[in-house]
C-alpha positions as CSV (number, residue, x, y, z in Angstrom):
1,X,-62.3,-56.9,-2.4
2,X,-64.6,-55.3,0.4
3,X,-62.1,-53.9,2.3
4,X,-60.1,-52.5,-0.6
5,X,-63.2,-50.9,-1.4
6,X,-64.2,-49.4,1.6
7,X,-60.7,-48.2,1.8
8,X,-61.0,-46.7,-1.3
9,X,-64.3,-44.9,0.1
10,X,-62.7,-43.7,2.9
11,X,-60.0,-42.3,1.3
12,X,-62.7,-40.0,-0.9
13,X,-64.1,-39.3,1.7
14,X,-61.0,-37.7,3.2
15,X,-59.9,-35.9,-0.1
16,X,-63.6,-34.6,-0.3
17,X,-63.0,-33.0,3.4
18,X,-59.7,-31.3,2.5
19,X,-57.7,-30.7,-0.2
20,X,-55.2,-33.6,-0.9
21,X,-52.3,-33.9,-3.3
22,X,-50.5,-36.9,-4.3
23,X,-47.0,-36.1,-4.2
24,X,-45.3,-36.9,-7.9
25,X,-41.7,-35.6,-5.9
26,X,-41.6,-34.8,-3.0
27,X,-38.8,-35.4,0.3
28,X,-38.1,-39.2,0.2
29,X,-39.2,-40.5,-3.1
30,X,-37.2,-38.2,-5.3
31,X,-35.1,-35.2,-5.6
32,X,-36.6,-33.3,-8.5
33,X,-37.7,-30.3,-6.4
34,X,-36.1,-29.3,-3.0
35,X,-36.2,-26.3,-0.9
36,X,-35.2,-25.1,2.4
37,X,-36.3,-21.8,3.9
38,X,-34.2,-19.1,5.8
39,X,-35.2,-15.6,7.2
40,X,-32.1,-13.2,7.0
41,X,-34.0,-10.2,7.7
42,X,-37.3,-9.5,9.0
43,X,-38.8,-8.6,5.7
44,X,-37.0,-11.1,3.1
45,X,-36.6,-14.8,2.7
46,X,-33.5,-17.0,1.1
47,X,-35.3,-20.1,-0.2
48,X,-32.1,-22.7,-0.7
49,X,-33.3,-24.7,-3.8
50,X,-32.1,-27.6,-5.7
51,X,-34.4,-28.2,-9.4
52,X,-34.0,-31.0,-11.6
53,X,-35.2,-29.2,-15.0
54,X,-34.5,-31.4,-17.6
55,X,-38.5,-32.0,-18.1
56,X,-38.1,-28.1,-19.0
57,X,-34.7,-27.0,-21.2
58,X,-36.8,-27.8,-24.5
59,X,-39.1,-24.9,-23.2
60,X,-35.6,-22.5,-22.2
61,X,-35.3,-18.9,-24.0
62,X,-31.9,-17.2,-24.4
63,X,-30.7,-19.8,-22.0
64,X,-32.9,-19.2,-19.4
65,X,-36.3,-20.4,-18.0
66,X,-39.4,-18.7,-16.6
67,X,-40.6,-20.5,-13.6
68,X,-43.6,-19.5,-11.5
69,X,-43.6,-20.3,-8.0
70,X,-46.5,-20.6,-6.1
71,X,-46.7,-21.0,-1.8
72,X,-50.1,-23.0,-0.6
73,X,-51.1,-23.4,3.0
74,X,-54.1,-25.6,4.3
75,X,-56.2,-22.5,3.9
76,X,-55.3,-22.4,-0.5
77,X,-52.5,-19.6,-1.6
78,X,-50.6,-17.7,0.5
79,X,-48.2,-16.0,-2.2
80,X,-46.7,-16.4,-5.4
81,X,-43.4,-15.1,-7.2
82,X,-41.8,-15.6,-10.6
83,X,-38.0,-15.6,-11.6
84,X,-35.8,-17.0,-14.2
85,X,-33.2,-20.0,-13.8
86,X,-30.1,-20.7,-16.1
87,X,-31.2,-23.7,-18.6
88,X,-29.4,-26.6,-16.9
89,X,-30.1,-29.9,-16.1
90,X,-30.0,-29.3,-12.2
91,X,-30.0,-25.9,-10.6
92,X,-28.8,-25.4,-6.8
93,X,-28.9,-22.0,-5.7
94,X,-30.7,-19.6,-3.3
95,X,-33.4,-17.7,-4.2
96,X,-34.3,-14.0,-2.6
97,X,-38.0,-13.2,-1.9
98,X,-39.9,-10.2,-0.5
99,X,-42.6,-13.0,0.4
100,X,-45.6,-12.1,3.2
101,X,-44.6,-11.8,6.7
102,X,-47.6,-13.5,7.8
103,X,-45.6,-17.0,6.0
104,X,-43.6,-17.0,9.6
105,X,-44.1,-19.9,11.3
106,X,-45.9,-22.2,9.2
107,X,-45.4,-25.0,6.9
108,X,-46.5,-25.0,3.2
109,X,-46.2,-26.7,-0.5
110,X,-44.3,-25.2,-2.7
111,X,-45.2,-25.5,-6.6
112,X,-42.8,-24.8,-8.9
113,X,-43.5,-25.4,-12.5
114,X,-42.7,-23.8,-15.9
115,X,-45.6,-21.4,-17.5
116,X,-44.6,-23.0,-21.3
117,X,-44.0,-26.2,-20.1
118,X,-45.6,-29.3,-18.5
119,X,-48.2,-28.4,-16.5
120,X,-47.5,-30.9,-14.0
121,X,-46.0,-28.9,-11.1
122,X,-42.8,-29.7,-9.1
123,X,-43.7,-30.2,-5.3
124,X,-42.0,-30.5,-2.2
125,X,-42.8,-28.6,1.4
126,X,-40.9,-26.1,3.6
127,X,-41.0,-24.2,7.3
128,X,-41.0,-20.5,7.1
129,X,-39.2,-19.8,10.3
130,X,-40.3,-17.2,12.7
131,X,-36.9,-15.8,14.2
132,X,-34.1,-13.7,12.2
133,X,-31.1,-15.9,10.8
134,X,-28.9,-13.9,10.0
135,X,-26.4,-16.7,9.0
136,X,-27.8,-19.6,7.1
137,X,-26.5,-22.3,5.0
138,X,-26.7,-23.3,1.5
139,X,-28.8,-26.7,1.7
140,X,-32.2,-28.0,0.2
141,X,-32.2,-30.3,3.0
142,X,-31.5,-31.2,7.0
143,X,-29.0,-33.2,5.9
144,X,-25.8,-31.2,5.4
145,X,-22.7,-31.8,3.0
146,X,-19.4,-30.9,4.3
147,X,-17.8,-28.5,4.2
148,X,-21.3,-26.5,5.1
149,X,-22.1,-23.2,2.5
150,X,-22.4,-20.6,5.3
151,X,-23.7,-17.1,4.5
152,X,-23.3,-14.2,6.6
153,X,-25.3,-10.6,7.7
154,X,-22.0,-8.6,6.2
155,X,-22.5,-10.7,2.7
156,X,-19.3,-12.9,3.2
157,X,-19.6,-16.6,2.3
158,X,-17.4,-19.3,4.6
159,X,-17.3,-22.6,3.4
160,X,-17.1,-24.3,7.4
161,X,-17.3,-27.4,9.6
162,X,-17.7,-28.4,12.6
163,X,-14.8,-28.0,15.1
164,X,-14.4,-24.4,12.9
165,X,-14.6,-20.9,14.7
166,X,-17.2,-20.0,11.5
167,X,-19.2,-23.1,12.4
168,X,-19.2,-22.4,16.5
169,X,-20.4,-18.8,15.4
170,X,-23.3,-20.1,13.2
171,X,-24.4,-23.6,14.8
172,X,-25.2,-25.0,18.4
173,X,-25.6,-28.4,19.3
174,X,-29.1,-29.6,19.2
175,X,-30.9,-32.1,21.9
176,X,-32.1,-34.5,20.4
177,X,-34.6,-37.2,21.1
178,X,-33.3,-40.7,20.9
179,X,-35.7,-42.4,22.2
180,X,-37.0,-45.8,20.4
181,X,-40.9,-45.0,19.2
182,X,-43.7,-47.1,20.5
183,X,-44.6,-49.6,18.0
184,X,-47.5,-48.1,16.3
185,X,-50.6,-49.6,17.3
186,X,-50.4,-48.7,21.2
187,X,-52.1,-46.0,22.0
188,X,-50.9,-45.6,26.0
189,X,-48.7,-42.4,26.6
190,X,-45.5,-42.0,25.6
191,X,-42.1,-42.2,28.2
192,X,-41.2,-39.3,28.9
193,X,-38.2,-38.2,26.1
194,X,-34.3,-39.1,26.4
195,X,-32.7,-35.8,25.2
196,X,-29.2,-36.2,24.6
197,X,-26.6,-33.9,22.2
198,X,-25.3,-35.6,19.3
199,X,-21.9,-34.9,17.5
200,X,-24.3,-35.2,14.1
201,X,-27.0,-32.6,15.4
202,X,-26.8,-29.0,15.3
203,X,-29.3,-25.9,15.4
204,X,-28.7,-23.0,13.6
205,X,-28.1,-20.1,15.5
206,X,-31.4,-17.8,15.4
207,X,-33.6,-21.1,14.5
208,X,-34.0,-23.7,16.9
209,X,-37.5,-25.6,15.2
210,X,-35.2,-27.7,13.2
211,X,-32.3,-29.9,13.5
212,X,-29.4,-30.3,11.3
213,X,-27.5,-33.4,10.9
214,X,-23.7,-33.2,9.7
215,X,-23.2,-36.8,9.4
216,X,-25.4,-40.1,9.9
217,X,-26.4,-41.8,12.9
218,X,-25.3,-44.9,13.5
219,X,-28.0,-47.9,12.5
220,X,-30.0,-49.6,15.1
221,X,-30.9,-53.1,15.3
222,X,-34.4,-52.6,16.2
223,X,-36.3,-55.5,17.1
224,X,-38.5,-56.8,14.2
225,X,-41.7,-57.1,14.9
226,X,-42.2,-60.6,14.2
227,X,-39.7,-63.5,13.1
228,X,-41.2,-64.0,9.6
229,X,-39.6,-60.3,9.1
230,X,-36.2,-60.0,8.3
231,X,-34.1,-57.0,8.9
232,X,-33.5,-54.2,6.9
233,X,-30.3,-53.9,4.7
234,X,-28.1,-51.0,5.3
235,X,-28.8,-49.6,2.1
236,X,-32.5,-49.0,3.7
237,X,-31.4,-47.6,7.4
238,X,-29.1,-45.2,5.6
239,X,-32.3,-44.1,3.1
240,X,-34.7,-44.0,6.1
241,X,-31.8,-41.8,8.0
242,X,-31.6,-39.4,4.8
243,X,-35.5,-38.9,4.3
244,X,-36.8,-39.0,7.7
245,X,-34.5,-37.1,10.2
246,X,-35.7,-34.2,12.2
247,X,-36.1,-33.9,15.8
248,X,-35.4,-37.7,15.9
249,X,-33.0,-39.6,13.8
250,X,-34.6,-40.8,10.7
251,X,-34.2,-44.8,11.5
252,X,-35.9,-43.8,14.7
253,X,-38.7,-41.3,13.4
254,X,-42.7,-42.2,13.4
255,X,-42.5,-42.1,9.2
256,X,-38.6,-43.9,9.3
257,X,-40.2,-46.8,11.8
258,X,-43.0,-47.9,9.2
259,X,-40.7,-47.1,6.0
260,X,-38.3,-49.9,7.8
261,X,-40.5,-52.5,8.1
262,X,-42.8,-51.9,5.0
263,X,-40.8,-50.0,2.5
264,X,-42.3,-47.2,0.1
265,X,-46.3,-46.8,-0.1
266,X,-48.3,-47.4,-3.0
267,X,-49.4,-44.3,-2.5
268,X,-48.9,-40.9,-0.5
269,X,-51.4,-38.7,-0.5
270,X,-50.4,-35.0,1.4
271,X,-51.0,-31.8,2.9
272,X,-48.6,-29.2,4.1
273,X,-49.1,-30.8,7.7
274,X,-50.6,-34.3,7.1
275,X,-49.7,-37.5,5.3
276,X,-51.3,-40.3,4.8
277,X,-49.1,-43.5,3.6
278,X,-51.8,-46.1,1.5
279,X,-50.2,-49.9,1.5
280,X,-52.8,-51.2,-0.9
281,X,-51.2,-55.2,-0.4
282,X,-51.4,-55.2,3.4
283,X,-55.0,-53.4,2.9
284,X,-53.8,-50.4,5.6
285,X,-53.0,-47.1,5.6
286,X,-50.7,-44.7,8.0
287,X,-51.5,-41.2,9.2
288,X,-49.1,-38.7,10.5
289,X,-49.5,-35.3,11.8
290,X,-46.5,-32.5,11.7
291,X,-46.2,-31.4,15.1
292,X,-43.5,-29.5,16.5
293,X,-40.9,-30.3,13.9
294,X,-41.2,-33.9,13.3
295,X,-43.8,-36.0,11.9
296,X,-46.1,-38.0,14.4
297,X,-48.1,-41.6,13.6
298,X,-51.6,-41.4,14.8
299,X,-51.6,-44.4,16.7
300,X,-54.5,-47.1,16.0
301,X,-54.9,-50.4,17.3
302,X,-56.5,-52.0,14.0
303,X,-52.6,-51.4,13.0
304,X,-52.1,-54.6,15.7
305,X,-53.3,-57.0,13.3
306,X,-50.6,-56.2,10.7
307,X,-48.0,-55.7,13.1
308,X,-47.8,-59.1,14.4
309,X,-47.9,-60.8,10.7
């Protein structure tokens, strides 16, 4: 009971220092808000979004809905916009926004909730990308569904996949690391990374901070860290490959690694570029960092202990 206390002080604590939000949906524990961020010109943004809305179609006039939409960095707001979607249960469209110039390059929340409605928020987080992309794709997430919705500068709209001349024109393949990550308690440097190109990874032309995947990487049988642990399913690889992919597959990620081995938190508390994972059962909690387009563990050795149980 001590230690669950002190945890519980030290998590005030942190929460007191910064501003925290429990994520109610966010990337990996639900799809009720998602949103990927493109930059066709250098003035306006396409926000790709996908919105569960059923919580809101009681509050619809002439079948549509008011939505407000508000952009937070670490700092507190950065902008805001309101628009209108059709009253459906799911909406998957993109979005055009004369949004701030000075939202290049970083990585906020996004709040999206419904002035009449609940005043709960939707949440989720996205990149604002600093170069032009002038051809982007219609997808709330890394993960792509084929055929790809492609976009172009002259307004056209190609439905393309890979092997295409319209997909050569708008992707590249990405280099990827594939390297295995330490187990989590060692804190010595890491080996030096094993970039290879994948058939499943691609950068889009114009935006190379984030990798797309066009279809799953194979499952790895990574060693368990201790015999009393058995082996993930396949159902759970596949999960930790569709939540956790960016620079690194998602079975091989920092975030992937630990949802492997000790499934969902009991509680995630975030910021636009940290996360803390809270296992309340094992008495531990896990600390990542967004760094250069994928999410890094803060490595500790006091994670030793329940590493080896």
């Amino acid at each position: 009971m001590r230690k669950v206390a002190l945890s519980w002080i030290a998590l005030a604590a942190l929460a007191k220092a910064q501003e925290l939000w429990i994520a109610r949906s966010s990337e990996g524990w639900g799809t009720a808000f998602q949103a990927q961020v493109y930059r066709p010109t250098a003035s306006e943004w396409a926000l790709v979004l996908e919105v569960n809305m059923q919580r809101w179609l009681p509050y619809g006039f002439d079948t549509v809905i008011p939505l407000h939409l508000s952009v937070v960095g670490e700092k507190g707001l950065m902008a805001e916009t309101t628009f209108t979607l059709p009253a459906q249960p799911v909406w998957r469209g993109p979005v055009a926004w004369q949004a701030p110039v000075a939202l290049a390059g970083q990585v906020t929340a996004l709040y999206l909730r419904c002035p009449e409605g609940p005043e709960d928020p939707l949440y989720t987080r996205a990149y604002w990308p600093e170069a032009i992309t002038p051809d982007w794709v219609a997808s709330p997430s890394l993960i792509l569904s084929l055929p790809a919705l492609l976009y172009t500068a002259q307004g056209e709209t190609l439905r393309v996949q890979p092997g295409e001349p319209g997909w050569e024109r708008a992707f590249l393949p990405a280099r990827i690391d594939t390297s295995l990550p330490l187990p989590p308690y060692l804190l010595r440097k890491k080996p030096p990374k094993v970039l290879v190109s994948s058939p499943c990874a691609w950068y889009l032309r114009g935006d190379t901070t984030r990798v797309f995947w066009s279809c799953p990487w194979p499952a790895t049988s990574y060693p368990c860290p201790g015999a009393s642990r058995p082996s993930p399913p396949d159902s759970v690889w596949k999960k930790a490959f569709a939540y956790f992919s960016d620079r690194k597959p998602g079975d091989r990620s920092d975030r992937g690694l630990i949802y492997l081995f000790y499934g969902e938190p009991t509680l995630r508390l975030l910021t636009p570029t940290r996360e803390v994972w809270v296992y309340l059962r094992q008495e531990v909690s896990f600390h990542f960092s967004y760094r250069a387009g994928s999410w890094e563990l803060l490595r500790r050795l006091e994670y030793q202990r329940l590493w080896s149980l």
